[in-house]
Each structure stands twice: as structure tokens, then as C-alpha cells.
N, C-alpha and C positions, 0 to 999 in steps of 0.2 A: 830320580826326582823329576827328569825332563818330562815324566807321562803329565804333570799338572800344568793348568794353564798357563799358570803368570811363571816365566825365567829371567832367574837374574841373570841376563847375560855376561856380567863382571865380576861372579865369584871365582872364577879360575885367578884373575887379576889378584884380587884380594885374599885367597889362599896363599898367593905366592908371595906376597908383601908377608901376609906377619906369621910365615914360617921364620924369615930373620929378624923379626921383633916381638916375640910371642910367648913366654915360658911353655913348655909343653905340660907343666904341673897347673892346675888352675889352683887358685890360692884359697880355697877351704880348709879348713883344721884338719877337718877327719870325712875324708869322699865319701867311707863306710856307712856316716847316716845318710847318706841319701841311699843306700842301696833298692833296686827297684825289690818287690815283692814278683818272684816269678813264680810261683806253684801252681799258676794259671795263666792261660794264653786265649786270646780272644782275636780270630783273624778268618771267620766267618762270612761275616756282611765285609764284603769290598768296597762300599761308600764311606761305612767308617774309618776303617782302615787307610783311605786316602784322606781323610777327615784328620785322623790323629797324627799322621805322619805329615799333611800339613800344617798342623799348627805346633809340631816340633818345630821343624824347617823354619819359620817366620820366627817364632819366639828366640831362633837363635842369632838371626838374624837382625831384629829389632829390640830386645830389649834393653833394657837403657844397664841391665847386669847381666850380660852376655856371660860373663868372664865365670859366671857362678854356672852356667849352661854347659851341659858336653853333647859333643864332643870339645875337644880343646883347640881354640881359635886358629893354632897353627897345624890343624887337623881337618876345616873345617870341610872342605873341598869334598872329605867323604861322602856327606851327605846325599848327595846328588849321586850317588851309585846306586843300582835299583836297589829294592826291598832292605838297604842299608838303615834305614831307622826303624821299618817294621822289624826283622830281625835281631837288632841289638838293643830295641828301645820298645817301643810301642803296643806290639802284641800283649803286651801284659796289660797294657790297660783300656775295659770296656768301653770305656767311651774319648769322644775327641775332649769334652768336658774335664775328663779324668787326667787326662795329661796336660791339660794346660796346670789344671791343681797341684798335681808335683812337680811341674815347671816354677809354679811362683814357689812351692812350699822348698824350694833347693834356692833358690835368692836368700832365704834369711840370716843363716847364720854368716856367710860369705860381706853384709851390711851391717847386719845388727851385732856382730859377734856373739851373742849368748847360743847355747846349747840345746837344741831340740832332739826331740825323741826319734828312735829311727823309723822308717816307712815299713820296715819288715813285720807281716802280718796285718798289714794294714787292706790288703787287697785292693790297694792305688785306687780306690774311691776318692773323687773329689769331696764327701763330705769329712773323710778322714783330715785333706788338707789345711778344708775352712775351719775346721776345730784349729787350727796354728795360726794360719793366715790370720784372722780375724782376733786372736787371742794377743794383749800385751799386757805384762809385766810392769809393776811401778817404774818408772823412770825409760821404759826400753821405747826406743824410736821406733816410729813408723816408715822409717826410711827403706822396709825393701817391697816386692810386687804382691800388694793384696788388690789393685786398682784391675787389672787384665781382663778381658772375659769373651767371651766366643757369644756373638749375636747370632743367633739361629731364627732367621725371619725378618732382621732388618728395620727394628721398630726404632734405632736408635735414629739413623740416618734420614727414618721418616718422620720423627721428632724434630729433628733439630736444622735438619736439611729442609721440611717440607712444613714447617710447623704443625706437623697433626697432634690432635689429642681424643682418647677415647676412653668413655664414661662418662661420669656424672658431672665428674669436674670437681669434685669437694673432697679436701682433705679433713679428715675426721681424728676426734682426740677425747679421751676422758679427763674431765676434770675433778678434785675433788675440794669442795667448794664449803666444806662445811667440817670442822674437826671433830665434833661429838659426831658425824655420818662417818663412816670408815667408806662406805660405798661412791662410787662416783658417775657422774651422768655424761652422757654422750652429748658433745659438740663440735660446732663448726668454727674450722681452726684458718683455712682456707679454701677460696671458690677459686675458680681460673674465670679471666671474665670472656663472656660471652658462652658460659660452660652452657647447658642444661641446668645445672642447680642456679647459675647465676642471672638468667633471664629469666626465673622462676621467682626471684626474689629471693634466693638463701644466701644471706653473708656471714663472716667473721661475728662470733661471739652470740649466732644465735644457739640456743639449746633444742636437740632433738626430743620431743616427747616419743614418736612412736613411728617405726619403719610397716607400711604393709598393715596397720591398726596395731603390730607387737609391740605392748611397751615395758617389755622385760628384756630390754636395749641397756640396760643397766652393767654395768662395769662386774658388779660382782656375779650376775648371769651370767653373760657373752663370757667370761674368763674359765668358768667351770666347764663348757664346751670349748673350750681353744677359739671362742671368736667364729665358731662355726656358721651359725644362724646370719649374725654381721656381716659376714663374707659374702653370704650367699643373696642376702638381701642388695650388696653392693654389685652383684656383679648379674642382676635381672634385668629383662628389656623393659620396666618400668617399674619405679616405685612410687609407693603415697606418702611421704612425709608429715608427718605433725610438730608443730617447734614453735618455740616461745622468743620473743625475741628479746631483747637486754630490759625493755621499759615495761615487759611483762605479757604483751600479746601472744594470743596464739592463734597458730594459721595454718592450713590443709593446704599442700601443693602436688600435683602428679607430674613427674619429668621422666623422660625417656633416654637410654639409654642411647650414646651417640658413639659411631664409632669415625675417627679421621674427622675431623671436622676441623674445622678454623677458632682458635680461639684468640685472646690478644695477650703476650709475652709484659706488655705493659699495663699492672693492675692498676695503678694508680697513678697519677701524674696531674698537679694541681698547683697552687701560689699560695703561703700562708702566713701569717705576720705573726712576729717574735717582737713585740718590743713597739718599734720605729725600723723593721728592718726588712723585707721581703724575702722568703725563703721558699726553693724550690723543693717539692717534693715527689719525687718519683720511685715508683714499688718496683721491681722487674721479677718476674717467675722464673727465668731460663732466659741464659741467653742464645736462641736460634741464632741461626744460620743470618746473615743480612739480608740472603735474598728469600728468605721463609717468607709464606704468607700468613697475614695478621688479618683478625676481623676488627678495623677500628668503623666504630657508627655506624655500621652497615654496609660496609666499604671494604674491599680485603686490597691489599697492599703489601709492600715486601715490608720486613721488619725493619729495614736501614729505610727507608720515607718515614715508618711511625717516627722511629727514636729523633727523626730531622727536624720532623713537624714537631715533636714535641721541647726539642729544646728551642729552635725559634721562638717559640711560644715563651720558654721561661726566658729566653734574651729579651724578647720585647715588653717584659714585665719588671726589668731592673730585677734583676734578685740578686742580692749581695752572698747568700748561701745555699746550699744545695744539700738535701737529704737524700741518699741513696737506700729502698732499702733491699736490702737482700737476705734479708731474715731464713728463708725458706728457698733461695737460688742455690740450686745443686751444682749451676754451670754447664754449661753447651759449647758452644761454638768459640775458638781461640781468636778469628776475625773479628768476633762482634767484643769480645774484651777490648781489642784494638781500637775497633771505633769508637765501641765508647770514652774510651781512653784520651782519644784524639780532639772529644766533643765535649772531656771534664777540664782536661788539662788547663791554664794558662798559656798564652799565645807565646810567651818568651819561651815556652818549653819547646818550640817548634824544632824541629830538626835534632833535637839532643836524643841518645838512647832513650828508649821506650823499654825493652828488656832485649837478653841475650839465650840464648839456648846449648844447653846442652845433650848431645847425643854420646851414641856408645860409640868406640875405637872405628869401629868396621866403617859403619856409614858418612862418621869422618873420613878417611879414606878413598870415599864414594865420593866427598864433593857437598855433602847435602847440607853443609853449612857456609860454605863459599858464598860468596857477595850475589844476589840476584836467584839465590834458589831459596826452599821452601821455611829454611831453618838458616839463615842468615839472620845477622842482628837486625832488629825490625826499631826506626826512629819514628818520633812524632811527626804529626803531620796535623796541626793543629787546623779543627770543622771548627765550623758553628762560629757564633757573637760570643757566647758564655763564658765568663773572664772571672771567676769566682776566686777566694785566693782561701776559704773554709769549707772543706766539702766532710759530711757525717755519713759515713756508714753503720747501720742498723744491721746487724749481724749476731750468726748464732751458731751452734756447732755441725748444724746444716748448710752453712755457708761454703762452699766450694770450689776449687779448680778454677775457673773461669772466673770466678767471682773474686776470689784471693788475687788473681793474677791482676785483677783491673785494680782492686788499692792497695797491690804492691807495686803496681807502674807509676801509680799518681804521687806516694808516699816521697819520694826524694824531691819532688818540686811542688806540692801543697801545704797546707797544714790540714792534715788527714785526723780525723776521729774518729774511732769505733767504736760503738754500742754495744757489747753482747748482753748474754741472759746468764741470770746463777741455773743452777738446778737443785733439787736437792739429792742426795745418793746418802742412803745408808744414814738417815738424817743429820745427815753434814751438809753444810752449804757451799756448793764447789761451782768458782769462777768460771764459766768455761771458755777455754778459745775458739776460733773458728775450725773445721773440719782437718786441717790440715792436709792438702795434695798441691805439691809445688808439680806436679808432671802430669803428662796428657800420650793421648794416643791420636791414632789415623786407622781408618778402616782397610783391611786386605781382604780381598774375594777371595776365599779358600774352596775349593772343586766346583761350585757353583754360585752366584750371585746374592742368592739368597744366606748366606753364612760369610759374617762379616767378622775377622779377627781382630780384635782391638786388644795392643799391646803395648805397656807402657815401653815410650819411645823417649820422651824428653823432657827435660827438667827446665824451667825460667829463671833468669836472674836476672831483679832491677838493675838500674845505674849505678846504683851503691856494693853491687854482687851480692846481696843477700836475694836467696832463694830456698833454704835450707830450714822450710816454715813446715815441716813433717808434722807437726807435735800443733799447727795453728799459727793461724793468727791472732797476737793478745789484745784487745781490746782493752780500750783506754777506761773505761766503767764498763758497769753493769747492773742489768736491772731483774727483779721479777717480773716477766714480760704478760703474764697472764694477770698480777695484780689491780690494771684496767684495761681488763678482758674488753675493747671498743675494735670498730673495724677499724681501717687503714686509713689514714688521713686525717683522722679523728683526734687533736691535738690532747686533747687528756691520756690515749693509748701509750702505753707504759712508755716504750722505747723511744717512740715520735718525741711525748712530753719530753724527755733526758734531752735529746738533741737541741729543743725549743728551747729549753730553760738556761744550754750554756751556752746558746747564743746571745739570748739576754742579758745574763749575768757574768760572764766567762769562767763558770765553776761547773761541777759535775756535783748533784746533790750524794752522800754518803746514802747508798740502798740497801746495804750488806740485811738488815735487820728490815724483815717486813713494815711497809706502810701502811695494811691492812689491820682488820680487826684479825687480834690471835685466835678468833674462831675461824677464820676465814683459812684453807689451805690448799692454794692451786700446785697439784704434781700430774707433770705429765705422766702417765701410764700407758697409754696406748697403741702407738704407733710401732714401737718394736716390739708388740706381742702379739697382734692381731692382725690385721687391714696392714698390707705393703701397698703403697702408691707406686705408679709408674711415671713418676719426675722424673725429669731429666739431671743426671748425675753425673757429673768429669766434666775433664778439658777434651775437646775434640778440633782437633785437626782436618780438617779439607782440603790436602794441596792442590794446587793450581792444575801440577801437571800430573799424569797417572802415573800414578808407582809401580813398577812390572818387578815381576821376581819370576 
């Protein structure tokens, strides 16, 4: 393993520790199902081959269920002997892809305890895995690694490190808007601002008539094609839009296709009155990096000057409460949870735990949670004027990692509310929680720069030690969020209104049963069948100093 760049110069150390504290059995039921599929050997291309063979190496190293990885911890030392995991591991599988896949799909049953089917004749295809990974069972926890994934090209780091974004900038959805229509029409669910669609004038809740003059854009078209047409229309150096907006206009726009560009992480940020009460409201997309660049007015700046400038601004407006919303935050940067965290908090919360981390055996061992390094327990350090003592989170089961982590930091010293949305499934009406990911990764440079391994490494626990939110975050109500389909800030929009109305009154209105006309029937359909966005998705870590292996 010495032929790759990065050495951990301290595995020798750390092999010899927990050969006297290590079972040599690692503690699965039955090793048998993980058995690899070997009736095939792929050790051809020599790039791959150091590709797969590092992100054995790392995964065993960093993941937060080492203990479910082999070799077995008090073994581990092997690794580092040449062609030692091409040999006993690797060569079976195609791709570097393919082995992280039965890397996570061997975590499950070692966390989850239930019984999966065994690998043999699977021919270690990572799509084999994701049928598991991705796959749960009533009541079964998401507690083991389906979060992992090997960046080939770096987009995540140029996201969230550099706040690039490229495209159109519009999140798209169908809605079905009418019960006698079984069919449903294309709209605008969200713009990124300063996108291409957003300087064009396309927002929230306007309806697409026609992509390129096509206006057989229609739900039950695009679906008979797999979305084909849609796709392809999304992904051109310029489209014609036609779209109607909520009050009934229609409007011709041409926007071009951008790639890396600056857009701004903060969609919304405004003052709005409840009652006799001043309430702030702030949208966030992702949380970048602090020091990403943002295009606010025409002006690009780091993201930690926006979110400064923006809450000074709600301090010197008195606002007695604060809407966050994070509807559609997949989550970014672990830093920027922190600041913001630092900038919701109450000033008494200064210096108390903010949350704690947990890592695997090995890196314990290392140090990497000791006082002053990158995974030590992290306290408040109350910014800002902002003295709120109700803060409303607007959340959905898109909500994520980063996002979770900042109001589960706030939760033991606020009075924290959350908003979600019902959905309907199977025509049942089902609560949902937030996405649920209590863990986060760090990037490792694997044979070259451009191939960046991200491996769940570490789990969060507030002050209280709850962290163990796999399954969500439960939101205190919940609305049908499409029922007044308005943009953002717009106090009649479903989610906003809830928040308004219990600040007013201190109730949450009963939404279970439609406030719409029963001809009237918003279901999202579209996003996980067509059109994948590239949002930013997880917690991510940036340490200080560079992690060598």
C-alpha cells in the first residue's frame, strides 16, 4: 500500500494496540453472506486497480463500522503488504464504485441486525448493493452506511468549498392539481437566486406551459418516455420557456445554460409581522463552505459576510422570532451549521456544548478527538445581536445532515419548532419526518486529486446526547406544503402561514384533512422519477489540517 500517495505513518502503532484489545472474530452472525462473488477477476486497467484497492484501505480505516469491514482490526497492519487487497479482496470487483457498494452493503446486518440475501452471483455490481442499501423494511433503522460515495471529478468540494453551481438553476416537479385530471403539469418548485432561470424572472409556483415551443411537457407524456425529452431539454445550452404565473399571466423567457457560476445560498431573508410581533425570515439552499463565494446584489462575497450582514440586519429590526427555512437544504458544510448555530443561539448558551462526535475505535486511538483537533467537542461561541428565545424551522424529508445538526444544536437551549409536510403514499396520508443522517464525511484524495472518497466517519450528539435521529427529525406539525402553492416569503404559503399563525396565537392549526377544494389534489410525482438535481446533499467536513494516510 506504500506505492499510494497519502501514508498513514501510525498504522504500525495502531495495529499493535488492538491486536491486545481486538476480538479476532468480527461480530456478524454469519461472514458467509458477505461471501465475495469470485468467478470473475478484473485486474487489467492498473488505475482502477489502485482505485479499488484504495478505497478498501480508507473505508477501513474511516468508517464510523470498521468493525463490520475485513480484515479484522487486530489484523489490520496486513493491508499495507503489496497486492494484499488486490489479491484477497478486489480483483473481483469492476469497478472502484463496485467496492465501496459491498463495503456499505457488509455494514448492514452487523447495525441493523436483520438478514440479507447473500452477494454470491451478484457479480459485485454496485447496482446489486443499492437494491439493499437503499431498500427498508417497516420499522428497520437507517442506522448503517448507505450515505458513502466516491466523487470522481470533485463537484462536491466545488459546490460547497467554492459555491459553484451549474445549470439552469430550477428545481422542477409535477403537480396534480385537479381530481377529475388524473394527468399533471410541470412546475416551478425552486430557483437558486441569481440562477439563469432566476434573473429571467422564473419563480416558485409558476407553471411551465412549453420547453423549446414542446408543450407535451405534460406528466403523462414525459413518463411514457422515462422523462427522456425533459431531460434532454434540461440539460441544453439554452432553452425557450413558456409559463404561466399563479395570477394567470403568460410569459416567453430564453436562459442560458451556466456552468460554475456564483449563485447566492441565501434565497430569502426579509422582516415580517405576526400579530404586533416582528418576525425574521430567512430561506437557506445549502449550507457552503463560510468562505464560498456568494453573488449577493451584484457583489460576490464569502458566505460567512452574507449570513453576518444578514442577521445584523434582522438584529436591528427587533425581531422577537426567527423562521428558518430549510424545506429543500440537503446540507453542506459542518462549519457553517456551527456558525449558524453560534448566530441563532441565545447569548447564555455561550460556552456550553454545542454537540460532541463520535468516531470509530481506530481514530480514537489516533487522537482525532483530543481537545484542539478536528473532532473534539465543539462549544458555543455566541455572533451576532440576535437574542430570540422561538426560533421555526420549515422542514421536509429533504431536510438534511447539516441541516438536522443545526436544530439539534439549538433544541436543548430554544424553544425549537418544526414544520414538516404530509405526503400522500398509497393514498394514505403519512407525517413525514426530516431526512434523517445524524453523520457526515471528509474528503480523501485517492491516486489522484481529482477522485475524492467520502466516507461516513462521524456521528453528532447535542448536549442532551441524543443524536441517534436515523429514522428523522419529528416535526412538531405539519402541513400540505403545495396547498398554497406561493413563492417564499409570501405569508399565505402553506408552511410560512403555520409558523405565522403560532406565533400569533400559540396553537398549530389541525391540517391532517385538506384545506383545499376536494377537487383540488397536489402530489408530488416527479422528482424521483425523472430529472435528478445536483443539490447539495450531507454533512461535510473540511479539516483544518490535512489528513495524510
Amino acid at each position: 500500500m506504500k506505492k499510494y500517495s497519502h501514508i498513514f505513518f501510525l498504522l504500525s502503532i495502531v495495529a499493535i494496540f488492538f491486536v491486545s484489545c481486538e476480538r479476532d472474530d468480527d461480530e456478524r452472525d454469519d461472514p458467509t453472506r458477505y461471501a465475495i462473488d469470485t468467478t470473475r477477476t478484473y485486474t487489467d486497467d492498473t488505475y482502477e486497480n489502485r482505485l479499488k484497492d484504495s478505497v478498501w484501505y480508507y473505508y477501513k480505516y474511516l468508517s464510523l463500522w470498521e468493525k463490520a469491514i475485513s480484515p479484522t482490526t487486530s489484523r489490520i497492519g496486513v493491508m499495507d503488504s503489496v497486492d494484499y487487497l488486490k489479491n484477497n479482496y478486489t480483483k473481483y470487483f469492476q469497478s472502484a464504485g463496485d467496492v465501496l457498494g459491498y463495503l456499505m452493503y457488509t455494514t448492514k446486518v452487523s447495525v441493523v441486525g436483520n438478514k440479507v440475501k447473500p452477494n454470491i452471483g451478484s457479480g459485485n455490481y454496485f447496482s446489486y448493493f443499492s437494491d439493499i442499501l437503499y431498500t427498508h423494511q417497516a420499522g428497520e433503522s437507517k442506522a448503517y452506511d448507505w450515505y458513502s460515495f466516491l466523487d470522481r471529478g470533485g463537484f462536491v468540494t466545488g459546490a460547497i468549498q467554492q459555491g459553484y453551481i451549474s445549470g439552469f438553476g430550477m428545481d422542477l416537479m409535477y403537480l396534480q392539481k385537479d381530481a377529475n385530471n388524473l394527468n399533471s403539469g410541470l412546475y416551478i418548485r425552486f430557483v437558486e437566486k441569481n440562477s439563469a432561470a432566476y434573473k429571467a424572472g422564473l419563480r416558485r409556483g409558476q407553471q411551465i406551459i412549453s420547453l423549446n415551443g414542446d408543450t407535451k411537457i405534460d406528466y403523462n407524456s414525459q413518463k411514457a418516455s422515462n422523462f427522456r425529452e425533459l431531460n434532454n431539454y434540461l440539460n441544453l445550452a439554452n432553452l425557450a420557456i413558456e409559463y404561466k404565473t399563479p395570477t394567470g399571466q403568460e410569459k416567453t423567457v430564453s436562459i442560458a445554460y451556466a456552468r460554475n457560476s456564483y449563485a447566492d445560498a441565501v434565497f430569502a431573508d426579509t422582516v415580517l409581522v405576526a400579530g404586533n410581533k416582528n418576525v425574521a425570515y430567512l430561506g437557506l439552499s445549502s449550507f457552503l463552505s463560510t468562505d464560498a463565494w456568494v453573488l449577493d446584489k451584484g457583489v460576490t462575497k464569502p458566505f460567512q459576510s452574507r449570513l453576518s450582514e444578514v442577521f445584523n440586519s434582522f438584529s436591528s429590526k427587533n425581531v422577537e422570532n426567527i423562521v428558518v427555512d430549510l424545506r429543500y437544504n440537503g446540507g453542506g458544510s459542518v462549519l457553517t451549521a456551527e456558525y449558524l448555530s453560534d448566530l441563532l443561539v441565545r447569548s447564555s448558551a455561550s460556552g456550553s456544548l454545542m454537540y460532541s462526535y463520535k468516531i470509530n475505535d481506530i481514530l480514537k486511538q489516533l487522537g482525532w478527538d483530543d481537545e484542539g483537533e478536528d473532532f473534539a467537542p465543539v462549544k458555543f461561541n455566541k455572533k451576532g445581536n440576535l437574542n430570540v428565545s422561538n426560533i421555526y424551522f420549515l422542514v421536509s424529508e429533504e431536510t438534511a445532515s447539516a441541516s438536522e445538526l443545526l436544530i439539534n444544536n439549538l433544541t436543548p437551549y430554544m424553544n425549537v419548532y418544526m414544520i414538516g409536510t404530509y405526503r400522500s403514499e398509497n393514498n394514505t396520508t403519512i407525517a413525514k419526518n426530516t431526512y434523517g443522517k445524524p453523520v457526515g464525511f471528509f474528503p480523501i484524495d485517492i491516486v489522484s486529486i481529482s477522485n475524492e472518497l467520502y466516507v461516513t466517519s462521524f456521528q453528532m450528539f447535542n448536549k442532551n446526547g441524543y443524536g441517534d435521529y436515523f429514522d428523522g427529525l419529528k416535526p412538531n406539525t405539519h402541513v400540505w406544503e403545495y396547498d398554497s402553492f406561493f413563492d417564499f416569503g409570501q405569508q399565505e404559503e402553506s408552511m410560512l402561514s403555520a409558523a405565522l399563525n403560532h406565533i400569533k396565537s400559540g396553537n398549530f392549526k389541525s391540517t391532517a384533512t385538506r384545506s383545499v377544494s376536494p377537487n383540488t389534489n397536489f402530489d408530488r410525482k416527479f422528482m424521483e422519477e425523472g430529472f435528478k438535481s445536483n443539490k447539495i446533499r450531507g454533512m461535510y467536513k473540511f479539516p483544518t489540517k490535512k489528513i495524510h494516510f
